[in-house]
C-alpha atoms as an extended CHARMM CRD file, in Angstrom:
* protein
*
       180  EXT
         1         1  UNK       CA            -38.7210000000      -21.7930000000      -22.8020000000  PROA      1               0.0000000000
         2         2  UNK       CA            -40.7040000000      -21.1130000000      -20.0890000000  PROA      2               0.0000000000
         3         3  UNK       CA            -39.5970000000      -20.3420000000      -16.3910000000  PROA      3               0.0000000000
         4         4  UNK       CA            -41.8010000000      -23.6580000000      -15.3880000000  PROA      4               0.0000000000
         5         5  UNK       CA            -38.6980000000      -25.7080000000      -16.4470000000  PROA      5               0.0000000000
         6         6  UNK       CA            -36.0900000000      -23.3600000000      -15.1400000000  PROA      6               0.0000000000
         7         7  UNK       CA            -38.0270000000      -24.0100000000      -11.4790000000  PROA      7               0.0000000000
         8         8  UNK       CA            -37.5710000000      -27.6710000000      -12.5010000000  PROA      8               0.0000000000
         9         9  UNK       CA            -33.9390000000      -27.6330000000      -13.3690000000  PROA      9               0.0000000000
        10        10  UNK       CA            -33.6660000000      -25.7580000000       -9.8950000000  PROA      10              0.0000000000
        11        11  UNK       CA            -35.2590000000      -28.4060000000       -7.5510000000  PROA      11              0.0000000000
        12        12  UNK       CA            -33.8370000000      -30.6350000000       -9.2320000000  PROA      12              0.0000000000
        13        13  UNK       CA            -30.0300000000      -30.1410000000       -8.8320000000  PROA      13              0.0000000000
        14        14  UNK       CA            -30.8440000000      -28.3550000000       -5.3750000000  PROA      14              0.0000000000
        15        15  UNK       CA            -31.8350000000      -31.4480000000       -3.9620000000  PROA      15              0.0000000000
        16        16  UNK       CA            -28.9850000000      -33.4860000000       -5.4780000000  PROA      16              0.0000000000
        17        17  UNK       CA            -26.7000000000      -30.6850000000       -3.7990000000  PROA      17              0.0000000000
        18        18  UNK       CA            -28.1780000000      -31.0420000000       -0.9660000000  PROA      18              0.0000000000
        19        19  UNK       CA            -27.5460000000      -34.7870000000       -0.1730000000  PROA      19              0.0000000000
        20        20  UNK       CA            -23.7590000000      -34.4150000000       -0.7630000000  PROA      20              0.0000000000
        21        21  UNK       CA            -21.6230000000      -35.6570000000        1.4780000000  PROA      21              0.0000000000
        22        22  UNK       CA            -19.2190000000      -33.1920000000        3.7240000000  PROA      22              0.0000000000
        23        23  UNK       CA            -16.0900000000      -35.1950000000        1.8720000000  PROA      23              0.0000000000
        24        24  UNK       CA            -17.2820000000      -35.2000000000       -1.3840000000  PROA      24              0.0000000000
        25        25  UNK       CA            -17.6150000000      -31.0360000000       -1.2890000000  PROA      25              0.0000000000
        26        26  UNK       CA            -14.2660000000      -30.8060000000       -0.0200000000  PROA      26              0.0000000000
        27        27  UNK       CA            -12.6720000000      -32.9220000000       -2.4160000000  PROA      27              0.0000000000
        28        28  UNK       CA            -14.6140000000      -31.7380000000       -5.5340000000  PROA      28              0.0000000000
        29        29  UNK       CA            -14.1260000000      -28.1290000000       -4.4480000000  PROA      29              0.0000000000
        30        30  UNK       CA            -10.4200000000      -28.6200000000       -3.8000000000  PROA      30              0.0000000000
        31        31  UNK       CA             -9.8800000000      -30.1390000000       -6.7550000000  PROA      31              0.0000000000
        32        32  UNK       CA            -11.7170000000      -26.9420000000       -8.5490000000  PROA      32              0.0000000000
        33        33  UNK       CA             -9.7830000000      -24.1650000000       -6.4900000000  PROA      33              0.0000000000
        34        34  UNK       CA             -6.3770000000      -25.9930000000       -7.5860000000  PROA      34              0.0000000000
        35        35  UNK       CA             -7.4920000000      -25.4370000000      -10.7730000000  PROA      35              0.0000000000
        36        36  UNK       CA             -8.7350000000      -21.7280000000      -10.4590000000  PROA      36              0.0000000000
        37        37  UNK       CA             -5.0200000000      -21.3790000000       -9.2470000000  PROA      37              0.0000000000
        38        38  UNK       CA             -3.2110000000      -22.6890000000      -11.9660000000  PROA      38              0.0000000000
        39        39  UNK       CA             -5.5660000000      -20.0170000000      -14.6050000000  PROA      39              0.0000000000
        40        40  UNK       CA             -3.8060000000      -17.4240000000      -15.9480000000  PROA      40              0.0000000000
        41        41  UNK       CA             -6.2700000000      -15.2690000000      -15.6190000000  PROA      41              0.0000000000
        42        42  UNK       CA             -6.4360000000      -15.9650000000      -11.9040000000  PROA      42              0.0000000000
        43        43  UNK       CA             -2.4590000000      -15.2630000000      -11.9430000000  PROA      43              0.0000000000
        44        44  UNK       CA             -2.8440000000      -11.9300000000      -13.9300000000  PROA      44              0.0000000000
        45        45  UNK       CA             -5.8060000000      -10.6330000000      -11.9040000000  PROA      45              0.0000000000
        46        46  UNK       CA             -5.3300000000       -8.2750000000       -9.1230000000  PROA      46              0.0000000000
        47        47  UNK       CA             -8.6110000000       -7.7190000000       -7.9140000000  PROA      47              0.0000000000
        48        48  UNK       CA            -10.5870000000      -11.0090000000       -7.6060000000  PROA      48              0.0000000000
        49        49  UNK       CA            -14.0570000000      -11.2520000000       -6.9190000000  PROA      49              0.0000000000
        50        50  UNK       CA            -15.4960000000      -14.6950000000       -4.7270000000  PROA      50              0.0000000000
        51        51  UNK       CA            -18.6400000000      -15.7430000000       -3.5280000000  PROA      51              0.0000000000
        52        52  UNK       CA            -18.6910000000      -16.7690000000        0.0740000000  PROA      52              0.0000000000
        53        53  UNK       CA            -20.3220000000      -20.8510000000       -0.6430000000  PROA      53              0.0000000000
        54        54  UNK       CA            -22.8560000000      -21.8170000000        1.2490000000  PROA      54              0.0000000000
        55        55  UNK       CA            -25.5030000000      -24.8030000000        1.2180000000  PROA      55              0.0000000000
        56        56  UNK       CA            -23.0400000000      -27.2430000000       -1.0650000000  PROA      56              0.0000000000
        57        57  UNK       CA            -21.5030000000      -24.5380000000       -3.1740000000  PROA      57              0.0000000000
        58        58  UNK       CA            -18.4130000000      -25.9110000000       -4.6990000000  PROA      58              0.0000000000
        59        59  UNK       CA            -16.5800000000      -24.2780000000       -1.3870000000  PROA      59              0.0000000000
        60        60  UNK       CA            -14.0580000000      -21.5630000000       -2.5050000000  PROA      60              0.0000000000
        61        61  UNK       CA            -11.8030000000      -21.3100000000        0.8570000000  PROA      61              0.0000000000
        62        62  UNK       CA             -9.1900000000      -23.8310000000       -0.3080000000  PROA      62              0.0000000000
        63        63  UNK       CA             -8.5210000000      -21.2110000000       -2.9910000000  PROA      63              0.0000000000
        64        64  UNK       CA             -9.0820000000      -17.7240000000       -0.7800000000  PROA      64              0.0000000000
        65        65  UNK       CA             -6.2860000000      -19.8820000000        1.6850000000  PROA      65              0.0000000000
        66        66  UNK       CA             -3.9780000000      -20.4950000000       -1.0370000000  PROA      66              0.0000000000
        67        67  UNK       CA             -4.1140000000      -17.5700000000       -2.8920000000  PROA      67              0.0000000000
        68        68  UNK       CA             -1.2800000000      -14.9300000000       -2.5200000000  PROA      68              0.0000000000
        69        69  UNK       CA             -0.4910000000      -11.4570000000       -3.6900000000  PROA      69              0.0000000000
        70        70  UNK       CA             -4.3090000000      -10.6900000000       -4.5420000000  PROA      70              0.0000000000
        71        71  UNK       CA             -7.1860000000       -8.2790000000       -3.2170000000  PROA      71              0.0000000000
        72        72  UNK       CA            -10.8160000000      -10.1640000000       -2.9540000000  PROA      72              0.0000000000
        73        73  UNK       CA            -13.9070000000       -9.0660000000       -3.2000000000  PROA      73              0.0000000000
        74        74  UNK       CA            -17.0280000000      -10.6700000000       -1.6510000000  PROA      74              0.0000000000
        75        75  UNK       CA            -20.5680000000       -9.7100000000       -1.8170000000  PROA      75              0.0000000000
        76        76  UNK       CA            -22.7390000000       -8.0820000000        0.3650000000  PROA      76              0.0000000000
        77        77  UNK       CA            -26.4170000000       -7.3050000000       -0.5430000000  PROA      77              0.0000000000
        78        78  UNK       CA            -27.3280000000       -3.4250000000       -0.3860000000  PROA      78              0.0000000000
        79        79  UNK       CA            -30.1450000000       -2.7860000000       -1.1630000000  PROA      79              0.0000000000
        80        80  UNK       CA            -31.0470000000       -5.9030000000       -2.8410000000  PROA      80              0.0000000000
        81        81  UNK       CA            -27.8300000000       -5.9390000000       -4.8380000000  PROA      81              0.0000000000
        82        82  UNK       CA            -24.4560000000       -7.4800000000       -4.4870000000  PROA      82              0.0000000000
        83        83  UNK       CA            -21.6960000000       -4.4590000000       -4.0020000000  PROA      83              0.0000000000
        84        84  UNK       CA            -17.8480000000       -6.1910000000       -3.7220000000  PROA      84              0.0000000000
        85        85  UNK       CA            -16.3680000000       -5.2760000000       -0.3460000000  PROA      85              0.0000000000
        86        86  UNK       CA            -13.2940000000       -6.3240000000        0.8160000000  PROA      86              0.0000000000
        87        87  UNK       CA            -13.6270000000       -9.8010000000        2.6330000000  PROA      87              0.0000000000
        88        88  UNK       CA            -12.6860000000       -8.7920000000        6.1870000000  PROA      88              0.0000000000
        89        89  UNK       CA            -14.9030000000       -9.0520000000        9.6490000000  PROA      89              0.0000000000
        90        90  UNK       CA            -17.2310000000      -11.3030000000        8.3390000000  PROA      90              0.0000000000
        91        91  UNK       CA            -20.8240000000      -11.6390000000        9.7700000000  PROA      91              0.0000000000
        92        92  UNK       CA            -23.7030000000      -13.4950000000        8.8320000000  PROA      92              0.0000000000
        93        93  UNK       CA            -25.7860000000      -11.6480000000        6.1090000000  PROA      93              0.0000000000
        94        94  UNK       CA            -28.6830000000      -11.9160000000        3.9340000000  PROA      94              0.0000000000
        95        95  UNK       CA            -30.1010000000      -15.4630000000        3.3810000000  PROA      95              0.0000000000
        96        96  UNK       CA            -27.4790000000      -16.5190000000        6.2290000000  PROA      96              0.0000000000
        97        97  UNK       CA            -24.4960000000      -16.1610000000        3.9420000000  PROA      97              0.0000000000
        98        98  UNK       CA            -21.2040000000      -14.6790000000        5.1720000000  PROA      98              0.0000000000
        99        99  UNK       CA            -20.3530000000      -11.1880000000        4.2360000000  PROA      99              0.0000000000
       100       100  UNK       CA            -18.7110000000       -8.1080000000        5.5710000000  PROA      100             0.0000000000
       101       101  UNK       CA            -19.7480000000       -6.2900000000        8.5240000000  PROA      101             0.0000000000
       102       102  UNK       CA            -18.1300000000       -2.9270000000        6.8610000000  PROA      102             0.0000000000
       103       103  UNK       CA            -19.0170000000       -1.3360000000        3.2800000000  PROA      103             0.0000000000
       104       104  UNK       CA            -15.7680000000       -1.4080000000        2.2540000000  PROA      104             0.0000000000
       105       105  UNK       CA            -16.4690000000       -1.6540000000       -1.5160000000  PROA      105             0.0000000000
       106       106  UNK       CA            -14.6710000000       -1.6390000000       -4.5130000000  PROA      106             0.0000000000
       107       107  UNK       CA            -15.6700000000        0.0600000000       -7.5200000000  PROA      107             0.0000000000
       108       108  UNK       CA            -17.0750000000       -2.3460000000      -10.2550000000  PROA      108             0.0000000000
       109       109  UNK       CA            -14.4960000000       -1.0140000000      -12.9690000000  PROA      109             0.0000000000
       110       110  UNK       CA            -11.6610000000       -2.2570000000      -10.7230000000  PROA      110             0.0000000000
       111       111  UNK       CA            -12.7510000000       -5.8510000000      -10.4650000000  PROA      111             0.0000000000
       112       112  UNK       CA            -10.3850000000       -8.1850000000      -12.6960000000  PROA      112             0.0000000000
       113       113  UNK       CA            -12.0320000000      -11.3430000000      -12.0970000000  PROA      113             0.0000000000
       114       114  UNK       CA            -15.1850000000      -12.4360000000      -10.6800000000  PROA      114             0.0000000000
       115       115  UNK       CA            -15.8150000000      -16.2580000000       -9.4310000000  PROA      115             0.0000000000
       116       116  UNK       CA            -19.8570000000      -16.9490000000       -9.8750000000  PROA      116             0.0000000000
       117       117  UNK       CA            -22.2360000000      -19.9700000000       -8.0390000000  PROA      117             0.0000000000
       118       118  UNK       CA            -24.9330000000      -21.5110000000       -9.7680000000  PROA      118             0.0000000000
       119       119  UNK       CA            -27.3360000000      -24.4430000000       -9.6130000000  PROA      119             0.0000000000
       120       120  UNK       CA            -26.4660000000      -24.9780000000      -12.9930000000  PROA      120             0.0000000000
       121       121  UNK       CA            -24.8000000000      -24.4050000000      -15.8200000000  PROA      121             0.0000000000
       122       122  UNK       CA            -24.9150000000      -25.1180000000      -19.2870000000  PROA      122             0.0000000000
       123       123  UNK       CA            -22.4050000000      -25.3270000000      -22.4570000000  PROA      123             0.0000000000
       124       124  UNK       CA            -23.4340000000      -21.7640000000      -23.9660000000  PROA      124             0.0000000000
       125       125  UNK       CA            -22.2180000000      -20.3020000000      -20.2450000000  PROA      125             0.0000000000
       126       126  UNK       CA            -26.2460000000      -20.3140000000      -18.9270000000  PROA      126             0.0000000000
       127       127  UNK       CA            -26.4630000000      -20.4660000000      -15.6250000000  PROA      127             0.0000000000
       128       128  UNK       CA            -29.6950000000      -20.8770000000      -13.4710000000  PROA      128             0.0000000000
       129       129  UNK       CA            -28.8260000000      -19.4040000000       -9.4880000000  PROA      129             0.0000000000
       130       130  UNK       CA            -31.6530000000      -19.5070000000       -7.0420000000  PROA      130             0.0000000000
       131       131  UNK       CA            -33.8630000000      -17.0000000000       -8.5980000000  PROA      131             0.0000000000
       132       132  UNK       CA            -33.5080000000      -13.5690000000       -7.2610000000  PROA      132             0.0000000000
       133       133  UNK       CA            -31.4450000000      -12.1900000000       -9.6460000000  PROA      133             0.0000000000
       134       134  UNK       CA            -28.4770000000      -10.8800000000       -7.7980000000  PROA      134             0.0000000000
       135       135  UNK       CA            -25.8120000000      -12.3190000000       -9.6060000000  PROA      135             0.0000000000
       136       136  UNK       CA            -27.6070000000      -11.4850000000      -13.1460000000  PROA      136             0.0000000000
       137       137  UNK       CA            -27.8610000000       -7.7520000000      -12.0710000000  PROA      137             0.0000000000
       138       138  UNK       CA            -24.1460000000       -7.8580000000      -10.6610000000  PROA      138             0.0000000000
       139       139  UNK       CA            -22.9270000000      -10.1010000000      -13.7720000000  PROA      139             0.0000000000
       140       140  UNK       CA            -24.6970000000       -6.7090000000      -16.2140000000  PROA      140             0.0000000000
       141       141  UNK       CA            -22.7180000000       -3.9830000000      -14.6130000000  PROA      141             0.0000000000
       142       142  UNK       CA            -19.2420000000       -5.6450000000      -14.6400000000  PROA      142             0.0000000000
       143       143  UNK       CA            -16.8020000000       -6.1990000000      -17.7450000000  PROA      143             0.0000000000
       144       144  UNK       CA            -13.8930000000       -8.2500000000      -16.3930000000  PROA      144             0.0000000000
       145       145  UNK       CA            -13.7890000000      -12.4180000000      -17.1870000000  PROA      145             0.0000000000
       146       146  UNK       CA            -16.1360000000      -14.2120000000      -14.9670000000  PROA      146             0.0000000000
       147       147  UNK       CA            -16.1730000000      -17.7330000000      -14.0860000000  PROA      147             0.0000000000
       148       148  UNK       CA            -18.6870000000      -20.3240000000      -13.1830000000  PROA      148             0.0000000000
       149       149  UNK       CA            -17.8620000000      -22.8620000000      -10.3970000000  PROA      149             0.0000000000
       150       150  UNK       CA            -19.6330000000      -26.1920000000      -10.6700000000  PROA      150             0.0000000000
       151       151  UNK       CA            -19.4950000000      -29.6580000000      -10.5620000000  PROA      151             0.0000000000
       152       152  UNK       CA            -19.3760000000      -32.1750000000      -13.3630000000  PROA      152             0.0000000000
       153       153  UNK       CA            -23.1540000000      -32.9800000000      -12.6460000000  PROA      153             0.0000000000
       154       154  UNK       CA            -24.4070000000      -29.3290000000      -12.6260000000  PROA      154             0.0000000000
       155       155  UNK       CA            -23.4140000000      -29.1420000000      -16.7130000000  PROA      155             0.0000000000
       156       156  UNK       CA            -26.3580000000      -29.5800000000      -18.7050000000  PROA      156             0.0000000000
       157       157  UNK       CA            -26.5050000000      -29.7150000000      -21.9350000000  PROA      157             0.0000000000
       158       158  UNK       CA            -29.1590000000      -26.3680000000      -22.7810000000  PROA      158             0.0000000000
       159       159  UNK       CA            -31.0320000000      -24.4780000000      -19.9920000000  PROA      159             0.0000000000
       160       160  UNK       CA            -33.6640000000      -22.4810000000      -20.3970000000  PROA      160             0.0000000000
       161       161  UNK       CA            -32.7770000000      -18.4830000000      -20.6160000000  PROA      161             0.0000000000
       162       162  UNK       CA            -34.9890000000      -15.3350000000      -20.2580000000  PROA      162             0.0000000000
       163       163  UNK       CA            -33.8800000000      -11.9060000000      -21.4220000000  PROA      163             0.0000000000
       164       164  UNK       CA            -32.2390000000      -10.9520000000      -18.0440000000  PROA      164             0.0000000000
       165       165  UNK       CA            -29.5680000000      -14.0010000000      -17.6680000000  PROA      165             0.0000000000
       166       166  UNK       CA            -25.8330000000      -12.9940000000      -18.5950000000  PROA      166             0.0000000000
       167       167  UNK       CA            -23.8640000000      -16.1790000000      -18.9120000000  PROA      167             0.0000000000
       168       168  UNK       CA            -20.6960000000      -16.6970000000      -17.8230000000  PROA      168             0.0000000000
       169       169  UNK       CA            -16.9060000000      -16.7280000000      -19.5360000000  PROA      169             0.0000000000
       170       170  UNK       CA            -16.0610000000      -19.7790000000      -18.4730000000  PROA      170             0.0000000000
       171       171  UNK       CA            -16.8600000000      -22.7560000000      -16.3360000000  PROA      171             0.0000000000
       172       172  UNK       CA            -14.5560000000      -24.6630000000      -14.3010000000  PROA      172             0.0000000000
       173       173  UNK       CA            -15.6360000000      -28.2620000000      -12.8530000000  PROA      173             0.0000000000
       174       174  UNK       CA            -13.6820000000      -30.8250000000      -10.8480000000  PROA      174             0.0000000000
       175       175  UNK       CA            -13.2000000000      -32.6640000000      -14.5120000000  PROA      175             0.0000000000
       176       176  UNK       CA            -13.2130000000      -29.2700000000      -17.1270000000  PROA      176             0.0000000000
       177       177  UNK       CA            -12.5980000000      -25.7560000000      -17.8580000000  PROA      177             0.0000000000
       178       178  UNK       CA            -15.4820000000      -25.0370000000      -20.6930000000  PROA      178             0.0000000000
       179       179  UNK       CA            -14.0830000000      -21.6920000000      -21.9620000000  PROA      179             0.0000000000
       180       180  UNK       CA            -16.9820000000      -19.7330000000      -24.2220000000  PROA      180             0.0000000000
């Protein structure tokens, strides 16, 4: 398909982001982190990757305040690619997104886990982000279990794909966990 209806898919679940409400991110995202928490894989991980949300992400600090006993990771773009550092001193960054102030990085090999935002999502693992690539770059160099975080009305049922895109290993919504 071509990247025409990608650009579509994009504005159009950007702009239905956009006019959520402060509660409904909160309680959609809390609901989401409880989930994350209850994962196995989130309790056998060590070293957990997490995006810092921004603009209507589902919000990941009920789960980076509730999590214990774990080391995360959160990007910050070097050289127009994410590198996990470890989330201390944060500052504003790149596309006024919180990241570290420090390269304190950890090396790829070493993540266990890796929590990753999108626009949307589909039921093969798809996901379409905002269109520069950072995640699909990061998402090519690391091996450990990544998951998508989403709500119910960013699942479609096919998006488009181009060469480049490297789904995720499993979504987790406010309603599912979609496991590929």
């Amino acid at each position: 398909m071509k990247n025409e209806n990608k650009e579509n898919f994009r504005d159009l679940l950007l702009n239905k982001r956009k006019e959520l409400s402060d509660d409904f991110v909160m309680q959609k995202s809390k609901v989401i982190c409880e989930r994350l928490l209850n994962l196995e894989v989130v309790k056998n991980s060590k070293n957990i990757f997490v995006y810092n949300s921004h603009k209507n992400e589902v919000n990941t600090s009920y789960f980076l305040e509730n999590v214990v006993g774990k080391n995360i990771y959160v990007p910050k773009i070097i050289d127009n690619e994410i590198v996990p550092c470890i989330r201390e001193n944060l500052i504003v960054g790149k596309f006024r997104i919180l990241e570290p102030q420090e390269s304190n990085p950890i090396n790829l090999d070493e993540i266990d886990l890796a929590f990753i935002p999108g626009v949307a999502f589909d039921l093969h693992g798809n996901r379409i982000g905002f269109g520069q690539g950072f995640f699909d770059r990061f998402l090519s160099k690391i091996d450990s279990p990544t998951i998508g975080l989403a709500y119910e009305f960013q699942i479609i049922d096919k998006l488009p794909t181009s060469s480049y895109d490297v789904p995720v290993d499993m979504i987790v919504t406010e309603k599912r966990l979609i496991i590929f």
